[in-house]
C-alpha positions, 0 to 999 in steps of 0.5 A, a space after each residue: 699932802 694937803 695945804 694944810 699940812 704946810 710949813 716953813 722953816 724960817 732959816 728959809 728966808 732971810 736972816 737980816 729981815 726983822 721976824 716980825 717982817 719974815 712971820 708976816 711974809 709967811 702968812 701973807 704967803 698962805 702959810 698957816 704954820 712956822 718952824 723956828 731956828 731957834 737963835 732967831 726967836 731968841 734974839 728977837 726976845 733978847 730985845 726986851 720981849 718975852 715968849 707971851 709977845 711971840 706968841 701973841 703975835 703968831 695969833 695976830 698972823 694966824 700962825 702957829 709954832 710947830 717945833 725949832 731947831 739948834 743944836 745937836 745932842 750930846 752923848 758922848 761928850 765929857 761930862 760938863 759938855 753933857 749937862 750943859 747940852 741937856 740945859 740947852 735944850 730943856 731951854 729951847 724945848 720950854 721955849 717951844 711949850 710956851 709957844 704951843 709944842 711941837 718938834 725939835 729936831 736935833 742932829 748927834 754927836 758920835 764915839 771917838 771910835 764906834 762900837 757895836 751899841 753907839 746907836 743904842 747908847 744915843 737912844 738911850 741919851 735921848 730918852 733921859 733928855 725927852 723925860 726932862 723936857 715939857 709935855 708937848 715937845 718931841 725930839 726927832 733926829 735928823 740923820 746926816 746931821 751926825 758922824 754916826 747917824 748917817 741914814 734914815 735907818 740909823 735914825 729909826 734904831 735910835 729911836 728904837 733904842 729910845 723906846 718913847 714916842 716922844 723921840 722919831 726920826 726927822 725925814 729930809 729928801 735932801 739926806 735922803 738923796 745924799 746918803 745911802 738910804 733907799 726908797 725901799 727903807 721906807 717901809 710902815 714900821 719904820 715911816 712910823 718913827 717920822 715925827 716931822 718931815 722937811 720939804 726940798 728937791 735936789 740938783 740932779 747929781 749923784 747922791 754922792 756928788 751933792 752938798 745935802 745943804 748947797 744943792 737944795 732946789 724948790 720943789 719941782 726944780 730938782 731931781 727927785 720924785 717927791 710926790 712918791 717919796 711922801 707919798 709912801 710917807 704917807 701911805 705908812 702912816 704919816 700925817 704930820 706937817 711938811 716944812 720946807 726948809 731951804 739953803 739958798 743964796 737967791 731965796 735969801 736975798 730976795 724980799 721975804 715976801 717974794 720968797 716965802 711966797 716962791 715957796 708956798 707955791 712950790 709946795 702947791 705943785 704937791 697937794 693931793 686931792 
């Protein structure tokens, strides 16, 4: 991992604070790029802005929008619930065009009783929604955001099921920790799925014990060996960004400064040479 690969998921830092003030503690911090719970960007813009004036002030930080989350997508749901989900998103996802691309991460909805294609039936959903959206923004499921999707596995049959490289697989240590995926599911046809890689250590509990959001820790603060998890992330081919993206009530009261900064650093403890 190298410094330039670093990001932060905005959700990190604190939500009171202006985004002016949370996009100027993120560079301050080193970081060169930023990753957007997308409600956060649009409520700055329904004060009378547009997508140009975030854009323009990324390019007077230095900084640059890799992606955004919101919501889930909709497979299953009715049909007036479906097209108002495929709305939602060809909105967010034009929002990241006009901000420079970048990957959305999105979790699912499942079947009110599962069957043997459920996941072929929510790849299949994610490829009529990727041929909707802008050239330049991807979608990448994240599995343990889903009834159904429930590990890194599942998320890579989805996207084999969506048979586009437009649609991957979002990869998070802490849904790695929590469910039951293994080290050993990481093999270079599946890390070849990983569109976008999220960045947190975990309390040392069992997997199964743990809250995938409450029992984030910075990195070098939890449990997991990190450097071994991306590092074969990355001898399989990865070589996307990594966003750190914390839950965590102290981080969130502190200064955005203090705490963005708190977080670079912890990111540094991962550089390769």
């Amino acid at each position: 991992m190298k410094p330039e690969q670093f990001a932060i998921n905005l959700v990190s830092l604190a939500a009171q604070a202006p985004l002016e003030a949370v996009l100027e503690a993120s560079a301050e911090a080193g970081f060169g790029k930023v990753e957007y719970n997308l409600p956060r960007a649009k409520a700055w813009l329904a004060e009378g802005r547009n997508a140009r004036d975030l854009a323009a002030l990324h390019d007077r930080l230095g900084l640059r929008c890799i992606g955004g989350f919101e919501t889930t997508v909709l497979a299953f749901a009715d049909e007036a619930r479906q097209e108002a989900n495929a709305a939602l998103l060809k909105e967010n996802a034009e929002l990241l065009a006009e901000l420079g691309g970048g990957t959305m991460v999105a979790g699912t909805d499942g079947p009110a009783q599962r069957a043997a294609d459920t996941l072929e039936v929510i790849g299949r959903r994610c490829a009529d929604l990727i041929g909707t959206w802008p050239e330049g923004v991807n979608l990448a499921i994240e599995f343990n955001w889903s009834p159904v999707v429930k590990s890194f596995r599942s998320a890579v049959a989805v996207a084999e099921a969506a048979d586009t490289d437009r649609v991957g697989v979002l990869f998070d240590p802490a849904h790695y920790h929590c469910t039951a995926t293994k080290f050993d599911d990481l093999t270079d046809a599946r890390v070849r799925r990983i569109l976008h890689v999220h960045v947190d250590d975990m309390a040392d509990k069992p997997g199964d014990r743990s809250h995938c959001n409450d029992d984030r820790r910075l990195p070098g603060q939890g449990c997991l060996d990190l450097r071994a998890l991306f590092g074969r992330i990355e001898a399989g081919g990865y070589t996307g960004d990594f966003s750190i993206e914390m839950f965590d009530k102290e981080l969130w009261a502190m200064p955005p400064r203090e705490a963005a900064r708190r977080m670079f650093d912890s990111l540094r403890t991962l550089e390769t040479p």
